[in-house]
Structures are given as structure tokens and as C-alpha cells.
C-alpha positions in Angstrom: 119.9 116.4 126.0 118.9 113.8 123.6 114.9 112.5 124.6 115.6 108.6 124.9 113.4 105.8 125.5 114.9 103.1 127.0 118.0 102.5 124.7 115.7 103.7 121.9 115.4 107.4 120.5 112.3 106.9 119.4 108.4 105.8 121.4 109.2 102.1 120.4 105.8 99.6 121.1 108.0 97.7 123.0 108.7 100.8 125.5 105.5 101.4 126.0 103.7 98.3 126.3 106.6 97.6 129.0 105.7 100.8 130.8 101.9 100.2 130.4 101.9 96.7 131.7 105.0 96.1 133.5 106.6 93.3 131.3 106.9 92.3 127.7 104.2 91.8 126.0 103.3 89.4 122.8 101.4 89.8 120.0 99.0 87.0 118.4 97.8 87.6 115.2 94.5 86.3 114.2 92.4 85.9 111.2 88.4 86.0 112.2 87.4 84.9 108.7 85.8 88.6 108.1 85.9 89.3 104.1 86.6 93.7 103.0 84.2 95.9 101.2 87.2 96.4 98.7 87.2 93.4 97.7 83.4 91.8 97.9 82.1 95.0 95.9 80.4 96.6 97.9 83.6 99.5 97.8 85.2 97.5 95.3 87.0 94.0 94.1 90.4 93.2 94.2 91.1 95.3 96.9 94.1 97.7 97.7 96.4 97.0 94.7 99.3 95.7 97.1 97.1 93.7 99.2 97.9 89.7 99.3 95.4 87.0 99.1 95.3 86.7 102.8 94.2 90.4 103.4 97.9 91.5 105.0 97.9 88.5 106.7 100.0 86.4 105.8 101.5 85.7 109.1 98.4 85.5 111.6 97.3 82.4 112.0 94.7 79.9 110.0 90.9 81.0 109.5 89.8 77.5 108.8 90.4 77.2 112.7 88.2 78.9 115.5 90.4 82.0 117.5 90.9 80.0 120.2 92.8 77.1 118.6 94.7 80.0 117.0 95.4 81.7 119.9 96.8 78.7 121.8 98.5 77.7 118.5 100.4 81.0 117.9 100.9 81.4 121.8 103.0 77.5 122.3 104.9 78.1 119.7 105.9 81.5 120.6 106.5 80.4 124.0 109.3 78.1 122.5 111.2 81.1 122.0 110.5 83.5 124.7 109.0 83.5 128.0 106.2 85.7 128.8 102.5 85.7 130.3 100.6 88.3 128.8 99.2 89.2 124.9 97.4 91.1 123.1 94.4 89.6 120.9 95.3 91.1 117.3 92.7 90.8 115.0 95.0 91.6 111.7 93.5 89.9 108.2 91.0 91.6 106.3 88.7 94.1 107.9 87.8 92.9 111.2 84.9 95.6 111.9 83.3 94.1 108.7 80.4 91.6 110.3 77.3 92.2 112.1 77.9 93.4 115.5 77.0 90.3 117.0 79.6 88.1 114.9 82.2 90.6 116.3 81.3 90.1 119.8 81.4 86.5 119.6 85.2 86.8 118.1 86.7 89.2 120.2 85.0 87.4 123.4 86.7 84.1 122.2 90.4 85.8 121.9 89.9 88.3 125.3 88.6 85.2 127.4 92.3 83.5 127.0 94.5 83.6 129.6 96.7 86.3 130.0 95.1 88.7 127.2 95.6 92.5 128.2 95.1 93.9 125.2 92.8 93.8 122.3 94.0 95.7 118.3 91.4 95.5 115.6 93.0 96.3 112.0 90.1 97.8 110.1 89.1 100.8 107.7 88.2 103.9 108.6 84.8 103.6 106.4 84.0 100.5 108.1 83.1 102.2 111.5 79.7 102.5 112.0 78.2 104.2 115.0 77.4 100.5 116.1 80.6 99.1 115.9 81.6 101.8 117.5 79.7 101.2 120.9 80.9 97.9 120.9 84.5 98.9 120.5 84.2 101.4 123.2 82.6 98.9 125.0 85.4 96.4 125.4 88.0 99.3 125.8 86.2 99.7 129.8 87.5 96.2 129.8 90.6 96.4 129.0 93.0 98.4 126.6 92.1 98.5 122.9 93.6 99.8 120.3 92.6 100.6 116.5 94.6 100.1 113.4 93.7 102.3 110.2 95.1 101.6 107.2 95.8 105.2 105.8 98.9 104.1 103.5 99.0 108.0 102.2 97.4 111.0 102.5 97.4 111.6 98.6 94.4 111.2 97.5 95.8 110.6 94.1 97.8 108.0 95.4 95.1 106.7 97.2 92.6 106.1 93.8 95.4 104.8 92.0 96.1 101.8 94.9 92.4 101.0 94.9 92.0 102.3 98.9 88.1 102.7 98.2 87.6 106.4 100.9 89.1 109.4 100.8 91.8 111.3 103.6 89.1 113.0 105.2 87.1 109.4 105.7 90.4 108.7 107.8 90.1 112.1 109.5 86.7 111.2 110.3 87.2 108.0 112.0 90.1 108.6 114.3 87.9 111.5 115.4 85.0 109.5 116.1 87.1 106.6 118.0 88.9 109.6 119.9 85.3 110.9 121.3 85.4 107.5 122.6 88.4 107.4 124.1 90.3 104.7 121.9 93.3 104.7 120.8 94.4 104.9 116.7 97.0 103.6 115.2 97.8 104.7 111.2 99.8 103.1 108.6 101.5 104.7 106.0 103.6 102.8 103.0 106.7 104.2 101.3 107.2 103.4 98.5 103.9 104.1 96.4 103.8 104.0 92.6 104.0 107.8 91.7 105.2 109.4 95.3 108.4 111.3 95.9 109.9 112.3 99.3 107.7 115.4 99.6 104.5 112.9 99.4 105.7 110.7 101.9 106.3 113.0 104.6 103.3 114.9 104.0 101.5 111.6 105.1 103.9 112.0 108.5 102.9 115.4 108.7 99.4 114.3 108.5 99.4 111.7 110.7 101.7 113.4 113.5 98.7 115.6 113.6 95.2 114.0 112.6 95.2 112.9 116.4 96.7 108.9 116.1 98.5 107.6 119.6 100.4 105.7 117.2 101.9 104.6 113.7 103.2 102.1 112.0 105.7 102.7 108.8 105.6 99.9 106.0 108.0 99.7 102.8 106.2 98.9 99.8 106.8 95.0 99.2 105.8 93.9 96.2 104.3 90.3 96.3 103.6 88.0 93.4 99.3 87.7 92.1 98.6 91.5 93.4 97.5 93.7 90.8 100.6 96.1 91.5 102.4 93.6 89.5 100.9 94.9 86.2 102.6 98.1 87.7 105.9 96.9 88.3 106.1 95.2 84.6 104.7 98.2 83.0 107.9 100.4 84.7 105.7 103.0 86.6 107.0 101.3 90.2 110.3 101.7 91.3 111.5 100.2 94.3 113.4 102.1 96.8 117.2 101.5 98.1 117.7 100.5 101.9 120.0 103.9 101.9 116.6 106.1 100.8 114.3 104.0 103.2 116.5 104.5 106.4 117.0 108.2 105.7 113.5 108.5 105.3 112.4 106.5 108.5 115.3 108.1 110.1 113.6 112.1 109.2 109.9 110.9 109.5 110.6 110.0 113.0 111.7 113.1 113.3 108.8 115.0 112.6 106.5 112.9 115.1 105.6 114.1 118.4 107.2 112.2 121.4 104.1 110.7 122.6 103.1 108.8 119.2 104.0 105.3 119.7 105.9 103.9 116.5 104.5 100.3 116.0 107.0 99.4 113.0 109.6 100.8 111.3 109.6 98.5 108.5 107.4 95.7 107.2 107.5 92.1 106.7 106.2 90.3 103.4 106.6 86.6 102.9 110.0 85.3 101.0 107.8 83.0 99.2 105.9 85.7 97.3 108.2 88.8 97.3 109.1 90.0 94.2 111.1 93.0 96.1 113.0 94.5 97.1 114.8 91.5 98.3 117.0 93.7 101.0 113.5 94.1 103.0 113.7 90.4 104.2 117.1 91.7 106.4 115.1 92.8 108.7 117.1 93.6 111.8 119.9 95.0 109.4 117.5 97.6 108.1 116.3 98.0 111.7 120.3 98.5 112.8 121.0 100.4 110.3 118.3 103.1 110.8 119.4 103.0 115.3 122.6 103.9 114.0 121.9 106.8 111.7 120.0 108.6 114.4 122.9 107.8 117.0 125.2 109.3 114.6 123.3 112.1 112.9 121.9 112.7 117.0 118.2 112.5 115.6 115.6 111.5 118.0 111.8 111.5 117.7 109.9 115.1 118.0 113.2 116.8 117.3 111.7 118.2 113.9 108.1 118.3 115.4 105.9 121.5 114.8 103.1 121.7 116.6 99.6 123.5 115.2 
């Protein structure tokens, strides 16, 4: 019998933060003003290759106002659309473990004081995890649920130095260990798509993360987006974008290989229309998102059906 989750086959976020809490839950993105050791020099400057201005977030809300205003903000206009009483505090542009201890504190106590906030995700870096950060993290997570995002983006090393990532595989390995001993959950993210990656590389990062110990993962496409350094790439013909056809079949197989208990975050990324260069199809979202629920319907692919475990 085919494993379902609600009228998914594979552990959507959706499913699980209905099960966790109840009801629907709703995400508010924030940006906390933090900078990134990629790009300030202290790793590097420029930062990852693909990375936008706004640090991947280019759809959280304004850093020139304090969380709370952003909170509220993102919160009444999402409630124009849908009805719903509880959100999670996501901290999502630049590296937002990337302060002194106390300037963390006093940003994710002004987003988990807002009514109705059950959750709290930091998106961060697996070298930016220090053993003090990490006592803080674990303790808001007796508070309430927390969750980690690690930008992995591939397991290649190769890969990695050539995107600018500034640590190495095993600096990921590292940190989803340490936050583990601590009880928190981690999130990866992976990109296909990469200047210089084939299939094989790609699902070796699946393979990777379906066993590096991550509750959950999100899958990106590679969106090219105008002022990024990959853009030297692109012109010099050494990035090739992928079809929608090659990006569903590979979604469609990399969810096959993850255990049923990883929670898939995203399936596909978002970049803004105003400064994708491509590939345009990415900005039909649902029909990518479609079009990958009906390949595993009618191929009968579910999530853990390829799964080995170690």
C-alpha cells in the first residue's frame, strides 16, 4: 500500500505542522538586520555566488523596521487571505546566529512575544554555531518548538568552493550533530541546478542529507537573479539551466530516496520576477508543484520507497 500523507505522498510541512499543532500554521518571514561572515570578510565577501542582495530574503519583510512592526505587518496582510491564529517566527535573511548572544535574545524575544507564535526557525550556517549560541537556541526550544535551517546547497565540496559557501561538508556534519545533542531540530537545503553538477551529484547531496541526521529539507532550483556573481557564470556558458521535465523527475526520485519521517519544507523555490534571469518556468510555481503530484501518482512513487537505511 502506497504510504500517504494526507492527500500527499510525501512528509509535506503542511502535514506536519497540522499534526504538530492542530491547525494551519503561517509562516512570517523576518529580517533581524544580522550581516554573514561570507560576505563581511571574516569567511569571505560577496557571499555564496547565487546569493541576492537581501541575503535569500527577498520576501521577509523590511530590516529598516523593528520585528515587531514586521511581524504584525506580514501577519495583516496575510490574514487578508487566509484565516488562521498561529505562526511561526522565521528569522530567514542573512545569518541570523551571526550577533552577540545578547543581540539575538533581544530579536527572537520580540518575534516569540507576539501573539499566537508557536514556533520559532533560525536560517543560519553551520560555522556560525558556537557553543554559546547554541545554549541559547536550546534554550528557547524548552519554550517552544525550534527549528534550524542549514544552508548545505551540496555535498560536493568542489561545488561548494566554486559557489563561494565559505566551510566544508563535514562543517555541516558537525553542526546538525551538535544541535541534535541538544535536541533541535535541522532543516537542510540543497540546490539543483549548480554550475558543474550532473544527476549523480545531486542525489548524492539527498543521499547525504537523508542520512547526516536532518528532521527535514528543503529542495531549491537554482534561480539565477540579476547583480549575483553567478552571472559572470551564466555569460561565460559554464551554467546551464535545467528544463521543468529534468527538475520534476529529479524532485520526483530525490523524494524517493528520503526516509518517511523527514519533513520536506519545499519542493521548489521562489526568486523574485523582478530580478530572475531564469529559468522563467520557475515563476509557475503551482504548475511545477502539480506537475511533480502527478508524476508520483502516476509512476506510484512515494517518499522512502527508494530509502536505504545504514
Amino acid at each position: 500500500m502506497t504510504t500517504m500523507w494526507g492527500d500527499k505522498r510525501y512528509h509535506s510541512l503542511n502535514y506536519f505542522l497540522r499534526n504538530k499543532f492542530g491547525d494551519k500554521v503561517f509562516k512570517i518571514s523576518l529580517d533581524a538586520g544580522f550581516s554573514c561572515p561570507n560576505r563581511d570578510g571574516k569567511v569571505s565577501k560577496g557571499g555564496c555566488i547565487f546569493c541576492s542582495e537581501r541575503g535569500s530574503g527577498d520576501f521577509a519583510g523590511d530590516r529598516n523596521f523593528s520585528i515587531g512592526s514586521q511581524f504584525l505587518d506580514i501577519k495583516n496582510m496575510m490574514n487578508k487571505k487566509w484565516k488562521g491564529d498561529k505562526y511561526i517566527a522565521y528569522f530567514q535573511a542573512y545569518t541570523n546566529t551571526y550577533a552577540p548572544v545578547e543581540v539575538l535574545r533581544e530579536k527572537y524575544d520580540e518575534a516569540v512575544k507576539e501573539e499566537g507564535v508557536v514556533a520559532l526557525a533560525i536560517a543560519t550556517r553551520p560555522d556560525c554555531l558556537d557553543e554559546d549560541v547554541l545554549d541559547l537556541l536550546e534554550e528557547y526550544s524548552k519554550k517552544l518548538y525550534v527549528w534550524v535551517e542549514l544552508g548545505l546547497q551540496t555535498s560536493n565540496d568542489t561545488t561548494g568552493r566554486l559557489i563561494n559557501r565559505g566551510y566544508d561538508t563535514e562543517t555541516f556534519t558537525e553542526a546538525v550533530k551538535n544541535l541534535r545533542a541538544r535536541n533541535i531540530d535541522v532543516v537542510g537545503h540543497c540546490i539543483f541546478g549548480l554550475p558543474g553538477e550532473e544527476k549523480k551529484e545531486m542525489l548524492d547531496t539527498i543521499d547525504y542529507l537523508a542520512h547526516v541526521g536532518a528532521q527535514g529539507i528543503k529542495m531549491h532550483l537554482l534561480h539565477l537573479m540579476e547583480d549575483t556573481p553567478m552571472v559572470n557564470l551564466y555569460n561565460s556558458g559554464k551554467l546551464k539551466f535545467m528544463s521543468q521535465d529534468e527538475y520534476v523527475d529529479l524532485i520526483c526520485e530525490a523524494v524517493t530516496r528520503l526516509p518517511e519521517d523527514m519533513v520536506i519544507h519545499r519542493l521548489t523555490g521562489d526568486a523574485p520576477r523582478s530580478l530572475l534571469i531564469g529559468p522563467m518556468w520557475s515563476l509557475k510555481k503551482w504548475e511545477v508543484l502539480n506537475a511533480i503530484d502527478d508524476k508520483m501518482k502516476n509512476e506510484d512513487l512515494y517518499q522512502g520507497k527508494n530509502f536505504i537505511s545504514l
